[in-house]
N, C-alpha and C positions, 0 to 999 in steps of 0.2 A: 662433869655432868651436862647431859643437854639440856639448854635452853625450851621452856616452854610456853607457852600460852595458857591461862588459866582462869576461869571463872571463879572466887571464891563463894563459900558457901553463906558468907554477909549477903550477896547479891542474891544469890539462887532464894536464901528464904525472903527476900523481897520483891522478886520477879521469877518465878518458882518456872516460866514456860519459855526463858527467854531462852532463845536458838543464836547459835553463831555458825554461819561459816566462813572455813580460813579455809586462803589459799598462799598455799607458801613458795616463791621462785627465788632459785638460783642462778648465778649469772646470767641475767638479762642484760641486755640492750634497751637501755630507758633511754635514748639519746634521741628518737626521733621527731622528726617538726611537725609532727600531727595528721601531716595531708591527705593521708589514707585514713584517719580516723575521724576525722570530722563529719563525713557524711553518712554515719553510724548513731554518731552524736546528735546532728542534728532533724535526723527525723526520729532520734526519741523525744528532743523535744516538741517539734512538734505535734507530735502521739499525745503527750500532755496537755498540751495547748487545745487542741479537741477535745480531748477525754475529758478533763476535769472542769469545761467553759461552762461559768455559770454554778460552779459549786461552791458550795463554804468547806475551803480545803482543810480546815480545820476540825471538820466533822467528818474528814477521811475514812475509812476505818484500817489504813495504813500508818497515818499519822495521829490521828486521837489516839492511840495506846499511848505514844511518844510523849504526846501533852500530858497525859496521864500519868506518863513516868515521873517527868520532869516536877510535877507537880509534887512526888512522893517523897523527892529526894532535897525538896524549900527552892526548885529553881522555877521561876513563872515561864512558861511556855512564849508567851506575847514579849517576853524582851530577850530569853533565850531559846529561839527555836531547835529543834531540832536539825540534822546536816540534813534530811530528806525534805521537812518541811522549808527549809530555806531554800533547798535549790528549787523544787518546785514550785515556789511565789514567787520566785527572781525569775522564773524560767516563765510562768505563766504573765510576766507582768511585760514581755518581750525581749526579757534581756537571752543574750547566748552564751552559753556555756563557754569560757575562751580554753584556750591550747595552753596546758601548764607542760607536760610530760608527755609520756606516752601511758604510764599506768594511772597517772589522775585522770588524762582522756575516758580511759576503759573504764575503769572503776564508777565514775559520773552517768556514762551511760547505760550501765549495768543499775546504779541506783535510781535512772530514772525512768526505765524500761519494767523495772518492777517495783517501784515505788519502796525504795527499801534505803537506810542506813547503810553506806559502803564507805570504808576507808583503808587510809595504811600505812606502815612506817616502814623504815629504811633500815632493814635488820642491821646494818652493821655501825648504825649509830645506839642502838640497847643494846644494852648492859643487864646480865642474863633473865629473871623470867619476865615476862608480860603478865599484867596482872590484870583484869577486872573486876575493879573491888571498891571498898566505898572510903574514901578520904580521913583520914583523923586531924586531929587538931597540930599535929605534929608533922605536916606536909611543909616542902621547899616551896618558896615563888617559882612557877612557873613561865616563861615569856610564852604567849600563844601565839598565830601568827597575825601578824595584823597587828599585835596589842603594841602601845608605846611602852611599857615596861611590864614587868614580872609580877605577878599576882599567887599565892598559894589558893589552893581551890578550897573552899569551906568545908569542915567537917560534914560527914555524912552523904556528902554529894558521891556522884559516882563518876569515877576517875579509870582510866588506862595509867598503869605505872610500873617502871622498871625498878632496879636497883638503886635509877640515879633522880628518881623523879618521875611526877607525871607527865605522861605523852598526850592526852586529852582529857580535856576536862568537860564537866555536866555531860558524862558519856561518849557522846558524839556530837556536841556541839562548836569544838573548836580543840585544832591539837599544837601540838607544840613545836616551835621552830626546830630544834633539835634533832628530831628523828621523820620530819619531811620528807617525802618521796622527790630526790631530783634527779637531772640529766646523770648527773654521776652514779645513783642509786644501783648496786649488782645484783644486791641480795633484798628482799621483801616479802613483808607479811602483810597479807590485807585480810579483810575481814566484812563480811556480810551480816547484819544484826538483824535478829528478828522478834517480834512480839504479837502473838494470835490477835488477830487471824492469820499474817503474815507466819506459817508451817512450814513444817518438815518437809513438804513437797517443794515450796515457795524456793523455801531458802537454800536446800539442797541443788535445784533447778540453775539459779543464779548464779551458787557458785560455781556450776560445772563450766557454764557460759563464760564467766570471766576468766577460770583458766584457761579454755579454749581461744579467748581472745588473746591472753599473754603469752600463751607457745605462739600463736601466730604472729601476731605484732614485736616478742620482745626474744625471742626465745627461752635461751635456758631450760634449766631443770624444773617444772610446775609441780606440785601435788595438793591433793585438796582432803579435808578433815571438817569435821562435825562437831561441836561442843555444847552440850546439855548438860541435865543436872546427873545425869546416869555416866556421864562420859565430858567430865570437868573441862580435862585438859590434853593439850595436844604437846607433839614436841615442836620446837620450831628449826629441825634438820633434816 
C-alpha cells in the first residue's frame, strides 16, 4: 500500500480550518553549498526586517493563530514558539539564516517570504504513513534536534508521526533527528502549514513556489497536493 500523509480527524475537530500544503520530490540533488541560494534567502530576510520593525510580532496575525494553537494543546507559546515565530525573532533580532542544505535553504525562505510554518523529512527515513495527530500517553522518547537526549511528547499535544515514532513534536516546533532533511536526502516530503487568515490562496501560492524552486535548484521528480478536512490525505508517491 502506498504511504501517505494524513491529517487525523482528532486534529481537524480542534483546528477545523487548518490547510497543509505538500510537496513531494523524488530523486533530488540535496548536495549543494547553498551559493546560488543565499541571495533569495537573504532579501527575505531582510523583507522582514522592514516589514515587521517596530511590531509586537506576537500580535502577527500570521503568528497569533500559532500562539493560539499552542496554547490549545498545554504548550506556552513564550517558551515554545512556533518554527515561523522563531525564525522571524531570530531573523528580526539580526541573526542570518545559515546554509544547512539546499531544501532547508528553500523551504526557510519560502516560510519567510510568506510568514508561514515550512518544514520536511527525508522520505526514506519513515516508516509508512505520516500522521498529524495528537500524542497519547503511550508515545516513544523522541531525540529532537538540538535536544541532549530523548523525551516522549505529552499526551494530547500535537505531533507529526510515523510507524516508528514522532517526527515533530508541539506541531512544528522542533523535529526529530531521525528523519532530517540532509546532503544525502533523494526522496522528500515538506509541508506548508496554515491557519486563517493564512488561506487557500496563501498556502496554495507558497507551495507552487517551493516546488518551482526544488525543480530548479534540486531536480528530480516534484508534485504538489492540498490537505483539509474535505481532502485528509494525500499519498506520499
Amino acid at each position: 500500500m502506498t504511504p501517505a500523509l494524513r491529517v487525523t480527524e482528532e486534529v481537524f475537530a480542534r483546528f477545523p480550518e487548518v490547510l497543509l500544503g505538500v510537496v513531494v520530490a523524488w530523486g533530488i540533488d540535496n548536495t549543494g553549498d547553498g551559493a546560488g541560494l543565499a541571495g533569495p534567502l537573504r532579501q527575505e530576510e531582510e523583507r522582514v526586517r522592514l516589514s515587521l520593525a517596530g511590531t509586537q510580532i506576537a500580535e502577527h496575525p500570521h503568528i497569533a493563530p500559532w500562539r493560539e494553537a499552542y496554547r490549545r494543546f498545554g504548550a506556552k507559546p513564550k517558551d515554545y514558539p512556533s518554527s515561523i515565530e522563531n525564525l522571524a525573532r531570530r531573523v528580526l533580532k539580526g541573526w542570518s539564516v545559515p546554509h544547512v542544505n539546499p531544501l532547508v535553504d528553500l523551504y526557510n525562505t519560502i516560510s519567510l517570504r510568506h510568514l508561514v510554518p515550512v518544514g520536511g523529512e527525508d522520505l526514506d527515513r519513515v516508516q509508512g504513513d505520516v500522521l498529524l495527530t495528537l500524542a497519547t500517553d503511550r508515545e516513544s522518547p523522541v531525540h529532537l534536534l538540538g535536544e541532549p537526549e530523548a523525551r516522549p511528547p505529552k499526551p494530547g499535544e500535537v505531533i507529526y508521526r510515523d510507524d516508528l515514532g514522532t517526527l515533530c513534536r508541539r506541531w512544528n516546533w522542533k523535529e526529530a533527528e531521525r528523519t532530517k532533511l540532509t546532503a544525502e536526502t533523494r526522496n522528500a516530503v515538506l509541508v506548508i502549514e496554515g491557519l486563517p487568515p493564512a488561506g487557500r490562496d496563501l498556502v496554495e501560492r507558497a507551495t507552487g513556489e517551493l516546488a518551482s524552486l526544488i525543480r530548479e535548484h534540486c531536480g528530480g521528480k516534484v508534485t504538489t497536493a492540498r490537505i483539509d478536512r474535505e481532502h485528509p490525505s494525500v499519498p506520499l508517491a
